[in-house]
DRENDO-1510 file (C-alpha; in Angstrom, 1 decimal, always signed):
<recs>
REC; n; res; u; v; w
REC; 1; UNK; +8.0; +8.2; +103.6 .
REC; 2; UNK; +5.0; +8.7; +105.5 .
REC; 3; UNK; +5.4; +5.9; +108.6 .
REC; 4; UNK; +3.3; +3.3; +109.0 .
REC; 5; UNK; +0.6; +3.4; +111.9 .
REC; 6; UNK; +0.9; +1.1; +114.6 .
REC; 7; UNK; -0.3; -2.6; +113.4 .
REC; 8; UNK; -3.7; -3.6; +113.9 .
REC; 9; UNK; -5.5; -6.7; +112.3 .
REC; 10; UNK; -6.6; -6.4; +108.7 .
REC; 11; UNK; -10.7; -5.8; +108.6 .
REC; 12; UNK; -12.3; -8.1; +105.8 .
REC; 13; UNK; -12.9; -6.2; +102.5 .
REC; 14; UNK; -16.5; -7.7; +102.4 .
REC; 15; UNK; -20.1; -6.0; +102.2 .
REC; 16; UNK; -20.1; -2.2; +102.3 .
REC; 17; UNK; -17.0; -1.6; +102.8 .
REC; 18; UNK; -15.4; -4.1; +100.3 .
REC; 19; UNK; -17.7; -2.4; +97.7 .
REC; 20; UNK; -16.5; +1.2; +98.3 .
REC; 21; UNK; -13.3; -0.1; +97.9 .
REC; 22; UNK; -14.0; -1.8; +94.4 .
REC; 23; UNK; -15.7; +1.4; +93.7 .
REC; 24; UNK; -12.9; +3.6; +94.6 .
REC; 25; UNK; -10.4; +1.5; +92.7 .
REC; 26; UNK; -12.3; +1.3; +89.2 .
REC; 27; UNK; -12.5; +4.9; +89.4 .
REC; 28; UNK; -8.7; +5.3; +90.4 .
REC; 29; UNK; -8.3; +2.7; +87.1 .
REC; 30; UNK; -10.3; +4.7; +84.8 .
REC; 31; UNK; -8.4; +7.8; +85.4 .
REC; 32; UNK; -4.5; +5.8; +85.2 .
REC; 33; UNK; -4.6; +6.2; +81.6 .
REC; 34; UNK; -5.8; +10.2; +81.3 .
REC; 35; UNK; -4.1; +13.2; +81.5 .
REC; 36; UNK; -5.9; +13.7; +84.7 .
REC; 37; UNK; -3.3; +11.6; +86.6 .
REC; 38; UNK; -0.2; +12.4; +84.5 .
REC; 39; UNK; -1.0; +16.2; +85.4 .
REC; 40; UNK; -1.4; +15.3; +89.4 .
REC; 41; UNK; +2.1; +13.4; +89.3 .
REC; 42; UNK; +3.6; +15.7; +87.3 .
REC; 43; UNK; +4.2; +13.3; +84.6 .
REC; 44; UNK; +5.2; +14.3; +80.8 .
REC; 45; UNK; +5.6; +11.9; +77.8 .
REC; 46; UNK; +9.3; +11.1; +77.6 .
REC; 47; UNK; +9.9; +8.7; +74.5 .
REC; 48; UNK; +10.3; +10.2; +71.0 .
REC; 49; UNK; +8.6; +8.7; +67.7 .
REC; 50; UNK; +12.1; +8.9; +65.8 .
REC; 51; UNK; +15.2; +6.9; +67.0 .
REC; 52; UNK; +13.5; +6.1; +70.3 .
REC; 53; UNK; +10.6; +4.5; +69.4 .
REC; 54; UNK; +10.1; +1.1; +70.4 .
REC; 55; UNK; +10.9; -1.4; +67.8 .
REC; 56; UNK; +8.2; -3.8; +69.7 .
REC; 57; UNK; +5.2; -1.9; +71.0 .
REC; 58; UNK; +3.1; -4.9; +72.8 .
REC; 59; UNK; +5.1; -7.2; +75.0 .
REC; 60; UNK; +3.5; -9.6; +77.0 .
REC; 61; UNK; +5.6; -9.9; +80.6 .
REC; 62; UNK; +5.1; -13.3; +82.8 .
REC; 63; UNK; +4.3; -13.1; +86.5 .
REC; 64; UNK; +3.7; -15.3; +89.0 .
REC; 65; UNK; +1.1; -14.6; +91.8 .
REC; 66; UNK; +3.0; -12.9; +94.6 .
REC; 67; UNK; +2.7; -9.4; +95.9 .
REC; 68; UNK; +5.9; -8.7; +94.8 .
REC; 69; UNK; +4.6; -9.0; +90.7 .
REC; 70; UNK; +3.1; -5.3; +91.8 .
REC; 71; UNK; +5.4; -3.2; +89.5 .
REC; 72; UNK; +4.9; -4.9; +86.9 .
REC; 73; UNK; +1.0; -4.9; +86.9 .
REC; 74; UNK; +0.7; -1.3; +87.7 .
REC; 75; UNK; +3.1; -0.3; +85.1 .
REC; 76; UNK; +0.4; -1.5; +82.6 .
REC; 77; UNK; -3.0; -1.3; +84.5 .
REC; 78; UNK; -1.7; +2.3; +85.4 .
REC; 79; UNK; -0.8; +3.5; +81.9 .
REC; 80; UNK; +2.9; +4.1; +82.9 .
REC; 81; UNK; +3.7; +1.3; +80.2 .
REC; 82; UNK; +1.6; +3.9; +77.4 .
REC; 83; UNK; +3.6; +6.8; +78.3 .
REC; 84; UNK; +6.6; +5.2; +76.9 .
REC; 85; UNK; +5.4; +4.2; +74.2 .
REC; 86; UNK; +4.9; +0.6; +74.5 .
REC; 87; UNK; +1.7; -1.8; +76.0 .
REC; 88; UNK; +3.1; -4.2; +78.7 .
REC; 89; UNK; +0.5; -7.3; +78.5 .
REC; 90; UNK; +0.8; -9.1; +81.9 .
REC; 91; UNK; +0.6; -12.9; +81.5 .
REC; 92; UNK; -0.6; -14.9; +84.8 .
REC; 93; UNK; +2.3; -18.1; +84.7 .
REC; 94; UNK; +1.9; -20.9; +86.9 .
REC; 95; UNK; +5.1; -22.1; +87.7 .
REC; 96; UNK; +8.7; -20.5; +87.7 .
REC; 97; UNK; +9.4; -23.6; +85.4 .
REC; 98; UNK; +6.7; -22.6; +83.0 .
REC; 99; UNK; +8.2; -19.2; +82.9 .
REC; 100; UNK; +11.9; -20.1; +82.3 .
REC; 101; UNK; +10.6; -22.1; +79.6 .
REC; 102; UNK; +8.6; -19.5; +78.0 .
REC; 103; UNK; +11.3; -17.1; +78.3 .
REC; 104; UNK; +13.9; -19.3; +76.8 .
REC; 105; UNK; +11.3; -19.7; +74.0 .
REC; 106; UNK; +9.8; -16.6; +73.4 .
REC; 107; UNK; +6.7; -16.9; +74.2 .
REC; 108; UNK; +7.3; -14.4; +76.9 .
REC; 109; UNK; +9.2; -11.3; +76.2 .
REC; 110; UNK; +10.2; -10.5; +79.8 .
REC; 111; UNK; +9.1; -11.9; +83.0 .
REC; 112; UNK; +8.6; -10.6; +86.6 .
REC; 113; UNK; +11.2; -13.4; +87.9 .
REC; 114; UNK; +13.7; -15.5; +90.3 .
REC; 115; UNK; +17.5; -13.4; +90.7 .
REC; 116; UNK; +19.0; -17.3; +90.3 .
REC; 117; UNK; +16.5; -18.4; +87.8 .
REC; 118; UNK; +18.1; -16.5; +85.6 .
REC; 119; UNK; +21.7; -17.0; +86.6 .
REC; 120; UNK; +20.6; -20.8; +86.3 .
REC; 121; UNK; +19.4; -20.5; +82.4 .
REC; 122; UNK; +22.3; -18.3; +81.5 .
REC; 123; UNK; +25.1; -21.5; +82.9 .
REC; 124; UNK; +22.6; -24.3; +82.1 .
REC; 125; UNK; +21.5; -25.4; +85.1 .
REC; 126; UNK; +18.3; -26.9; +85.9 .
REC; 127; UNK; +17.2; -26.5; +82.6 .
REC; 128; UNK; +17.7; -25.3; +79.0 .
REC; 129; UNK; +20.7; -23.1; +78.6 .
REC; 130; UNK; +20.6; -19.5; +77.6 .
REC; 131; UNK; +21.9; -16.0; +77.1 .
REC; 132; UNK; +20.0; -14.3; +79.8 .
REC; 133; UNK; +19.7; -10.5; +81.2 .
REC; 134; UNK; +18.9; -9.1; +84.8 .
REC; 135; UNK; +17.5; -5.4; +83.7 .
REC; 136; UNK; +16.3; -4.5; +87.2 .
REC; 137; UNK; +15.6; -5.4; +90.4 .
REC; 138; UNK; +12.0; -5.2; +91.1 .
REC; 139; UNK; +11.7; -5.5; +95.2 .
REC; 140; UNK; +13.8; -6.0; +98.0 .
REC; 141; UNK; +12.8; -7.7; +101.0 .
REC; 142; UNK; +9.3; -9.4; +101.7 .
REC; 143; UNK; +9.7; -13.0; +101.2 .
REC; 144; UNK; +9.5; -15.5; +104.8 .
REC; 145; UNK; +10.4; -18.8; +106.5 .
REC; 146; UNK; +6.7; -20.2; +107.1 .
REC; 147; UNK; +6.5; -23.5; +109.8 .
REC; 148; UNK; +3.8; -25.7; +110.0 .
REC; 149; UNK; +1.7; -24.8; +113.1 .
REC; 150; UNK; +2.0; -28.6; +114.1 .
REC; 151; UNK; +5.7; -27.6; +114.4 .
REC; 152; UNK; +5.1; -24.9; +116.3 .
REC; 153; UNK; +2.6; -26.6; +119.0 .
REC; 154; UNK; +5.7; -28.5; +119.4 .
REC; 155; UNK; +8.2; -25.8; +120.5 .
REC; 156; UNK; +10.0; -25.1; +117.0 .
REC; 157; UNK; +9.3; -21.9; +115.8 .
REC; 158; UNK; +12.0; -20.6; +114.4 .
REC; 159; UNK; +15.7; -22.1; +113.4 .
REC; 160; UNK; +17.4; -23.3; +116.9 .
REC; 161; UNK; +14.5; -24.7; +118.0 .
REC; 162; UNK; +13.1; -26.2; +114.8 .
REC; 163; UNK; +17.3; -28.3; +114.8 .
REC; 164; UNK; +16.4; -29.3; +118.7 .
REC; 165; UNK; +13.3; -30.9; +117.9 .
REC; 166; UNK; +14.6; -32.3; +114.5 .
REC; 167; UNK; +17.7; -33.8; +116.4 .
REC; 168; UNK; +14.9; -35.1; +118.9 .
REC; 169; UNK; +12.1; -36.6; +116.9 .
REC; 170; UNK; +14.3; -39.0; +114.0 .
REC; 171; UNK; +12.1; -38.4; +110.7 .
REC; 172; UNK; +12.6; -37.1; +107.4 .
REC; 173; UNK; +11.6; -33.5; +107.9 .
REC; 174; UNK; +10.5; -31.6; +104.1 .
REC; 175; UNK; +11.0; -28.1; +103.4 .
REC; 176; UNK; +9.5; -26.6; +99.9 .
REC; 177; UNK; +11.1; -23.8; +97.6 .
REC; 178; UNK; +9.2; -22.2; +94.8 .
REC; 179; UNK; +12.4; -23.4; +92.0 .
REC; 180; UNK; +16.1; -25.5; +92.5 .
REC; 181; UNK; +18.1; -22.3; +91.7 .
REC; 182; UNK; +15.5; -19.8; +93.0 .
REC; 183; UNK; +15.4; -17.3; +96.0 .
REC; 184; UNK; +13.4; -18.8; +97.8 .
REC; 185; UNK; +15.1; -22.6; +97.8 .
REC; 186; UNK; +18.4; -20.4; +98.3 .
REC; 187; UNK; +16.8; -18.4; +101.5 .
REC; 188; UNK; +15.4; -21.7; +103.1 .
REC; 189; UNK; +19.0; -23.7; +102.5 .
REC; 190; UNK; +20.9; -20.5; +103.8 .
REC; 191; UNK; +18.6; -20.2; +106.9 .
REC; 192; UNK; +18.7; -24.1; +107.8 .
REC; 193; UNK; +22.4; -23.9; +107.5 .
REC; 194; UNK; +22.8; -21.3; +109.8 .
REC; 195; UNK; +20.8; -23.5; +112.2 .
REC; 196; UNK; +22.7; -25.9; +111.9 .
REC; 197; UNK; +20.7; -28.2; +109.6 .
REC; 198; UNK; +22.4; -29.2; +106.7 .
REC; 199; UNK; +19.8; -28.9; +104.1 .
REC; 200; UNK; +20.6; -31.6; +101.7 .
REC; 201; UNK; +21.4; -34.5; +104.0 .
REC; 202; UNK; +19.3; -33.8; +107.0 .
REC; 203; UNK; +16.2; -32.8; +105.3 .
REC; 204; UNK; +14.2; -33.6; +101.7 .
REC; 205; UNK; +13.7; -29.8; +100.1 .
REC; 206; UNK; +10.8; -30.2; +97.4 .
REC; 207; UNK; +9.1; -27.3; +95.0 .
REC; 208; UNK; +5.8; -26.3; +94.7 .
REC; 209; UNK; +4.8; -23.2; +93.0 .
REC; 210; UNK; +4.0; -20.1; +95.4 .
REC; 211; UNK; +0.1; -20.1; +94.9 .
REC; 212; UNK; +0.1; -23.9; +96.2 .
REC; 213; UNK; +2.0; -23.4; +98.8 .
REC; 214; UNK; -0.5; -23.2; +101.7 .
REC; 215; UNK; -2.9; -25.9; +100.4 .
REC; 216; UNK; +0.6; -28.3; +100.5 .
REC; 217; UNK; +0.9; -27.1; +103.9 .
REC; 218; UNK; -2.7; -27.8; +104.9 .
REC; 219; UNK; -2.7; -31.5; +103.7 .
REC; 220; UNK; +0.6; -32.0; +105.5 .
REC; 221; UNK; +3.1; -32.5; +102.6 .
REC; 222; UNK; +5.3; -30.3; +103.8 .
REC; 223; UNK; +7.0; -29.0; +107.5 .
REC; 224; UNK; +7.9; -25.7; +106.1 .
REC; 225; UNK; +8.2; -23.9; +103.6 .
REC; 226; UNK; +10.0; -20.5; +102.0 .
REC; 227; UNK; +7.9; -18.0; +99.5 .
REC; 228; UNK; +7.2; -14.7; +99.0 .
REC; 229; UNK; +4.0; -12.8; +99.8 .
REC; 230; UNK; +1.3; -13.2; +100.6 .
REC; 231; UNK; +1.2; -16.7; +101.0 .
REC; 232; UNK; +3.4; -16.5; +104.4 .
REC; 233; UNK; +0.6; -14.4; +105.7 .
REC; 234; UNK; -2.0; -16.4; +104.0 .
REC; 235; UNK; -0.8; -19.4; +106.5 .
REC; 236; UNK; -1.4; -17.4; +109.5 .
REC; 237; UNK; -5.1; -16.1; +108.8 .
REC; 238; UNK; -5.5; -19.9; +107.7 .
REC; 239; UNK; -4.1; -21.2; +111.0 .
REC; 240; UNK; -2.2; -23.5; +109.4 .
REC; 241; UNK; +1.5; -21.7; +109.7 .
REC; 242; UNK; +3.7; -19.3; +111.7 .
REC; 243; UNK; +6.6; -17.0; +110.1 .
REC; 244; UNK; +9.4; -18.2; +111.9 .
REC; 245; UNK; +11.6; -16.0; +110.0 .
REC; 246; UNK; +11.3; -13.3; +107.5 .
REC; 247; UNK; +14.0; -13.3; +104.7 .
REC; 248; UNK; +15.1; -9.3; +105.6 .
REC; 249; UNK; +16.2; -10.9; +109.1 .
REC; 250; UNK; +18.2; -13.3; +106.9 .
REC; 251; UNK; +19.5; -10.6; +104.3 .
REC; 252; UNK; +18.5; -6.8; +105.4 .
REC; 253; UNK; +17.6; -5.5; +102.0 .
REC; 254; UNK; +17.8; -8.4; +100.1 .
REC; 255; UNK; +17.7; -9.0; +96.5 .
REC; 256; UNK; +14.4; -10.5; +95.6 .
REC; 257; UNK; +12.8; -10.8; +91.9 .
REC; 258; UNK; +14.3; -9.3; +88.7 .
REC; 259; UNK; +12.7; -7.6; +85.3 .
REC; 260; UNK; +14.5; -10.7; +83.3 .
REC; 261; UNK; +14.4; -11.5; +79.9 .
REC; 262; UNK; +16.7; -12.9; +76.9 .
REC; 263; UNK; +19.8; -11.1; +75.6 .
REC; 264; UNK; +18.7; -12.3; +72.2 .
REC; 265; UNK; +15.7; -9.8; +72.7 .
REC; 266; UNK; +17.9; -6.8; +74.3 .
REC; 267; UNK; +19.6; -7.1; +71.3 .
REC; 268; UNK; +16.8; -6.7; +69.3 .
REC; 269; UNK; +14.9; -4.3; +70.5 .
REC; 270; UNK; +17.0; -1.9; +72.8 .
REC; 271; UNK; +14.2; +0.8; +72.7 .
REC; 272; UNK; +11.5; -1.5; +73.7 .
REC; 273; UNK; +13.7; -2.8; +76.6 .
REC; 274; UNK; +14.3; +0.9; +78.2 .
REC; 275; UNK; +10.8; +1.7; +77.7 .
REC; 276; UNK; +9.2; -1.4; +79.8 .
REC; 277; UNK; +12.2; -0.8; +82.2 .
REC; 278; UNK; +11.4; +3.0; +82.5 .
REC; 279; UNK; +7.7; +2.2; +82.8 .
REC; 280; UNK; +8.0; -0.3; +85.8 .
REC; 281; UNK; +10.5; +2.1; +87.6 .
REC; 282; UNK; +8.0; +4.5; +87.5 .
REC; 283; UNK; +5.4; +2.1; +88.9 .
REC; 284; UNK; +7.3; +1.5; +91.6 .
REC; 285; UNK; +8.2; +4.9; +92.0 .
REC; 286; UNK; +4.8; +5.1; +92.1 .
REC; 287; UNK; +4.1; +2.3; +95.0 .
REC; 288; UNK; +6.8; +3.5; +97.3 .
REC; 289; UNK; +5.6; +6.8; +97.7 .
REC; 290; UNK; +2.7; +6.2; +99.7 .
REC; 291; UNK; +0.8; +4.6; +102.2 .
REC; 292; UNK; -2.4; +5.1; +99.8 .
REC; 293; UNK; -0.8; +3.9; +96.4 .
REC; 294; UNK; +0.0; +0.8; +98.7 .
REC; 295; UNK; -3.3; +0.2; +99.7 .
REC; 296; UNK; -4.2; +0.9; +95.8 .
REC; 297; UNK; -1.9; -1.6; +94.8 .
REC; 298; UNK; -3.1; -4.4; +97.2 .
REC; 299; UNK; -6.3; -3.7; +96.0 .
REC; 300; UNK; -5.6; -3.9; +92.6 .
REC; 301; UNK; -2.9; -7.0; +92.5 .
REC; 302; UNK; -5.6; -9.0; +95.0 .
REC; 303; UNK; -8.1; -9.3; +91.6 .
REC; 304; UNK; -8.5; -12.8; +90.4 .
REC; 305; UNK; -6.6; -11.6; +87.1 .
REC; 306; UNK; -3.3; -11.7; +89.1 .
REC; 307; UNK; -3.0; -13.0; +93.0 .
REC; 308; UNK; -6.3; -14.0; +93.6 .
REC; 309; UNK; -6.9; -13.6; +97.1 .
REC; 310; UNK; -8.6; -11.2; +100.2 .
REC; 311; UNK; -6.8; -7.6; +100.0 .
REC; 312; UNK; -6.0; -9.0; +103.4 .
REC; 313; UNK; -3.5; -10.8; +103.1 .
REC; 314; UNK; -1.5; -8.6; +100.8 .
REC; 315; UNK; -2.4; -4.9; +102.7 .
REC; 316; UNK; -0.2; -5.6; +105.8 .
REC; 317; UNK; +2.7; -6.8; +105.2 .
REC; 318; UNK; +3.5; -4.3; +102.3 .
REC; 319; UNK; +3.0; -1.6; +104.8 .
REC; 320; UNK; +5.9; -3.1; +107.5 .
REC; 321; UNK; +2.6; -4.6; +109.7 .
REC; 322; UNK; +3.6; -7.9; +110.8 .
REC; 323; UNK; +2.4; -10.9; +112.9 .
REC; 324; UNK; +4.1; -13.8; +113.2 .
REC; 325; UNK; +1.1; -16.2; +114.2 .
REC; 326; UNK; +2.0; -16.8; +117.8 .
REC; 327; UNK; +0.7; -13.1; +119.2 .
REC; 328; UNK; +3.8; -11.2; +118.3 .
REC; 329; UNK; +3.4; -8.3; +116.6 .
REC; 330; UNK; +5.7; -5.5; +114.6 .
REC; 331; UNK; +6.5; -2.3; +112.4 .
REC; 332; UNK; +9.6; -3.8; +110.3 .
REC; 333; UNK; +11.2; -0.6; +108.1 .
REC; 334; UNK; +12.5; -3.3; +105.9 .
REC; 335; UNK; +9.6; -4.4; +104.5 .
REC; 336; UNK; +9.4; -5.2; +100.3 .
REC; 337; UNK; +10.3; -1.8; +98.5 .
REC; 338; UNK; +10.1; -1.6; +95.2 .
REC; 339; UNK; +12.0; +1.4; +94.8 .
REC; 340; UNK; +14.2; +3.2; +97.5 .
REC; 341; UNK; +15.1; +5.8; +95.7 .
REC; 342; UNK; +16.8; +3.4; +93.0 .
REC; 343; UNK; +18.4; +1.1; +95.5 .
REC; 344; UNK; +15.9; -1.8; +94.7 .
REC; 345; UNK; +15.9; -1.4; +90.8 .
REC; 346; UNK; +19.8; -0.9; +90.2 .
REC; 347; UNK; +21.2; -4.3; +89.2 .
REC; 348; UNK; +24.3; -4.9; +92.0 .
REC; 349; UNK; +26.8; -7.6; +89.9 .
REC; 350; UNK; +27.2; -8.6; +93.5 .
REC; 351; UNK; +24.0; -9.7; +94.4 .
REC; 352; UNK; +24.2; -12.1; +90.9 .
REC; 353; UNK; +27.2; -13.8; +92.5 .
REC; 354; UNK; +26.2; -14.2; +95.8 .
REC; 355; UNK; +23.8; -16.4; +93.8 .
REC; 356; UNK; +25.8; -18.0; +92.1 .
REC; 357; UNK; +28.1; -18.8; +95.4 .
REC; 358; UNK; +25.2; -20.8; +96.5 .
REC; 359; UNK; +24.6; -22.6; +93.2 .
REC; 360; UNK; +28.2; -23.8; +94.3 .
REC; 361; UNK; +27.7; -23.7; +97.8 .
REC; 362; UNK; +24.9; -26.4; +97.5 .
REC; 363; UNK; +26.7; -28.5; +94.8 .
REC; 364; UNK; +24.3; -26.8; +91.8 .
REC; 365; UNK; +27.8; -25.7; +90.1 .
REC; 366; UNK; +30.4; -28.1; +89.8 .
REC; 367; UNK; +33.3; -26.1; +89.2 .
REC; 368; UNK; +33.9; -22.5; +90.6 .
REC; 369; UNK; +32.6; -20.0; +87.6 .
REC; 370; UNK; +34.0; -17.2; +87.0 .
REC; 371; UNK; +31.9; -15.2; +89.0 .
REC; 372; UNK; +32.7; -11.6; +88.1 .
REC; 373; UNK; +32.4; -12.7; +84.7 .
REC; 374; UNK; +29.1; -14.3; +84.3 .
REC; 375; UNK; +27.5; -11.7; +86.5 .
REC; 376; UNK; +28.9; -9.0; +83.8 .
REC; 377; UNK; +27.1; -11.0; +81.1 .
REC; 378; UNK; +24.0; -11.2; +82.9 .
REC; 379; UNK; +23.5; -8.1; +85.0 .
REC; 380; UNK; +22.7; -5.1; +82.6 .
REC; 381; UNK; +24.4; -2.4; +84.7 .
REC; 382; UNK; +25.4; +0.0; +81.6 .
REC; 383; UNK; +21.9; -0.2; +80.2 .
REC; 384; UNK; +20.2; +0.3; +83.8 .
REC; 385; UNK; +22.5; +3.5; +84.3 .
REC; 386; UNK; +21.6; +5.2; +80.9 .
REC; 387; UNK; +17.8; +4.3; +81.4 .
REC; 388; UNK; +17.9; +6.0; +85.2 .
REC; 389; UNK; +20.3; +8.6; +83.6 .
REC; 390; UNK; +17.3; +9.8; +81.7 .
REC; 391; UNK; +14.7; +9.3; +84.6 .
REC; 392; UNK; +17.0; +11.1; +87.0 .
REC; 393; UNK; +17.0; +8.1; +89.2 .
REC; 394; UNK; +20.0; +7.6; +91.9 .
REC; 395; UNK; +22.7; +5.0; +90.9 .
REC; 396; UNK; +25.4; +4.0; +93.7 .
REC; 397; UNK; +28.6; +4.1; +92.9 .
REC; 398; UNK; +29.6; +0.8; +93.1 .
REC; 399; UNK; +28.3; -2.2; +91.8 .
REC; 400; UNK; +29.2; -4.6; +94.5 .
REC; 401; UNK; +27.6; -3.9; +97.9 .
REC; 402; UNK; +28.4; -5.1; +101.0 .
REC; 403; UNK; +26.1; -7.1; +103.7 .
REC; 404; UNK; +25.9; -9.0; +106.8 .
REC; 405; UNK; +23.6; -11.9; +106.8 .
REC; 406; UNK; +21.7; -13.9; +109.7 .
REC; 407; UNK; +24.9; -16.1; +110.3 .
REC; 408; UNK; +27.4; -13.3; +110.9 .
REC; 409; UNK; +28.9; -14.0; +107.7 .
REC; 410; UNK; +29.7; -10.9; +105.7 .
REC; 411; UNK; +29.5; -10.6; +101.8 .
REC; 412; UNK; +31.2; -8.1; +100.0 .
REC; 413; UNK; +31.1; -9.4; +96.2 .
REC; 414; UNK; +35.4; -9.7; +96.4 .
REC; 415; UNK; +36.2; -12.8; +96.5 .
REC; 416; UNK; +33.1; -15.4; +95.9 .
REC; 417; UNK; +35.2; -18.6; +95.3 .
REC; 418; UNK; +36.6; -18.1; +99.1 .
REC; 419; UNK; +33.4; -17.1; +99.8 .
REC; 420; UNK; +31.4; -20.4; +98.3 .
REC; 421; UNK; +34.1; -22.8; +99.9 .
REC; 422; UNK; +34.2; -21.2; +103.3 .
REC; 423; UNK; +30.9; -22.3; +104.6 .
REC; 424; UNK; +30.9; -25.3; +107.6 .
REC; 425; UNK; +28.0; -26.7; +106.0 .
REC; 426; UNK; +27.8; -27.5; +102.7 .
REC; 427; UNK; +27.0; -30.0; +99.5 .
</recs>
């Protein structure tokens, strides 16, 4: 990959310039569905009109306005989805519990969604329970720990200090996640933990959705909060927040948002499944591979059809250009991928359970489950492997991985109950 130049603040996409980028991006949209960029990528028609054809040929996919939806709408606005065989419909959702409902009910056929929203449908928690798959990972990375700039005039600014100043000023401090069983609720309880705040009886944790994040924070309902982009970023052109932390300095290579759906509708339409998962691959095959499809992307996911906000505030950060809203500023080679050369999309059965570890962790889950199980149900490995069989995409060789998060505390996938339990601070 082509390395980032050094950071330097994001110019405004207004007047001239703005326009010629419009300009530039309708024509780069008018050719996604011709031959004309097929030919340039080297791209062939891969799905046969016999066996393979889609039993489904529209599906309408759910998102929720975050940078990290990008696969998903360039699968479809760049005619990826068509080469398969199928038309992927994105569906702008406003709320992750507006999408697990429409999932469980069909009104959605996939969604662009929270790792443990799913895990928390498939065991009934939080919600309606259903039989739920994880196709594919769709990013790694990208999400952040955002503190109030009031905070931050005060000296906390990132998790050691924010715990000295809650231990010093006696009030009920509130953190929001985007959903209970989420990412982002899990991120912002892990990180407060490993500050030594214990989440659930030292501070109120609330949800908001992601697009309402910063306005919460601008009106004060809220001390911090954890999201994905670009709302972090939004906070610090807005002067209202700092990133005190971003989640790949909690988990390197995190796992992030999933291509989830029902099992019901795996079932039912197998070749419609592959195709959508083939075509989003692709997309962020596509993304990843460089700096100028990036810049195409921001461009195209910053349209009020799905983010709805300056270019600005997406453009940096998916390049690895970050600022942290007190001067600092940084290249980070962990920024969101979408791809990796298959290390994003391939569905590690350990990164399910670590989920589910703090479901238990945090008093979500009763009872130990049986992890290994449940993350078998869920995670589609055997179906992932035959679909990037056929797109000669890399697949490890083990479906538990091993990582080292911000508290020193390694997770290997091999024994989650020991895992769950071993934590100082807990529900």
């Amino acid at each position: 990959m082509v390395p980032a130049p050094p950071w330097h603040p994001p110019a405004p996409a207004t007047g001239v310039q703005g326009a010629q980028r419009r300009d530039f991006l309708r024509q780069a949209g008018a050719l996604a569905g011709g031959a004309a960029l097929y030919a340039s990528l080297g791209h062939h028609g891969v799905w046969a009109a016999g066996s393979d054809k889609p039993e489904k040929e529209e599906v309408k996919i759910g998102f929720i306005p975050l940078t990290d939806c990008a696969s998903v709408v360039m699968a479809s606005v760049l005619g990826f989805d068509k080469k398969y065989g199928v038309k992927i419909v994105p569906s702008k959702e406003a709320s992750w519990a507006g999408v697990r409902d429409k999932l469980v009910n069909g009104e959605l056929d996939f969604s662009h969604v929270l790792y443990g929203l799913v895990y928390g449908v498939h065991l009934g928690v939080g919600g309606p329970k259903k039989d739920m798959a994880v196709l594919m990972g769709l990013n790694h990375n990208g999400q952040a720990i955002t503190l109030s700039k009031a905070l931050a005039d005060k000296g906390a600014v990132d998790g050691p200090s924010l715990a000295a100043l809650m231990a010093k000023e006696k009030r009920e401090y509130t953190f929001a996640g985007t959903f209970p069983t989420g990412t982002h609720a899990m991120w912002m309880h892990y990180w407060l933990a490993a500050a030594g705040i214990n989440p659930l009886s030292g501070a109120k944790l609330i949800t908001v959705p992601p697009p309402q994040m910063v306005a919460n924070m601008r009106v004060g309902n809220m001390d911090g909060f954890c999201v994905g982009e670009p709302w972090n970023h939004r906070a610090i052109m807005d002067g209202i927040g700092i990133t005190a932390n971003t989640t790949q300095e909690i988990w390197k290579d995190h796992p992030e948002k999933v291509l989830g759906t029902t099992a019901e509708f795996v079932k039912k339409h197998p070749n419609t499944t592959r195709a959508v998962m083939m075509a989003v691959i692709e997309a962020g095959q596509w993304i990843d591979a460089s700096l100028s499809n990036k810049m195409k992307m921001a461009e195209t996911i910053a349209g009020k059809a799905y983010v709805n906000t300056g270019v600005d505030a997406i453009n940096q950060r998916i390049l690895g250009r970050y600022q942290n809203g007190r001067g600092k500023t940084w290249d980070d080679p962990h920024h969101m991928k979408f791809f990796n050369d298959g290390a994003v999309n391939f569905p590690y059965l350990s990164d399910g359970m670590w989920f589910l570890t703090q479901h238990k962790r945090w008093g979500l889950l009763k009872e130990h489950p049986n992890y290994l199980a449940v993350a078998q149900q869920v995670n589609q490995v055997e179906l992932y492997k035959s679909v990037a069989s056929a797109m000669k995409v890399s697949v490890p060789k083990d479906a538990l991985r091993t990582s080292k998060l911000i508290d020193g505390v390694v997770w290997d996938g091999k024994d989650p109950a020991k895992y769950a339990d071993g934590f100082q601070i807990k529900a």
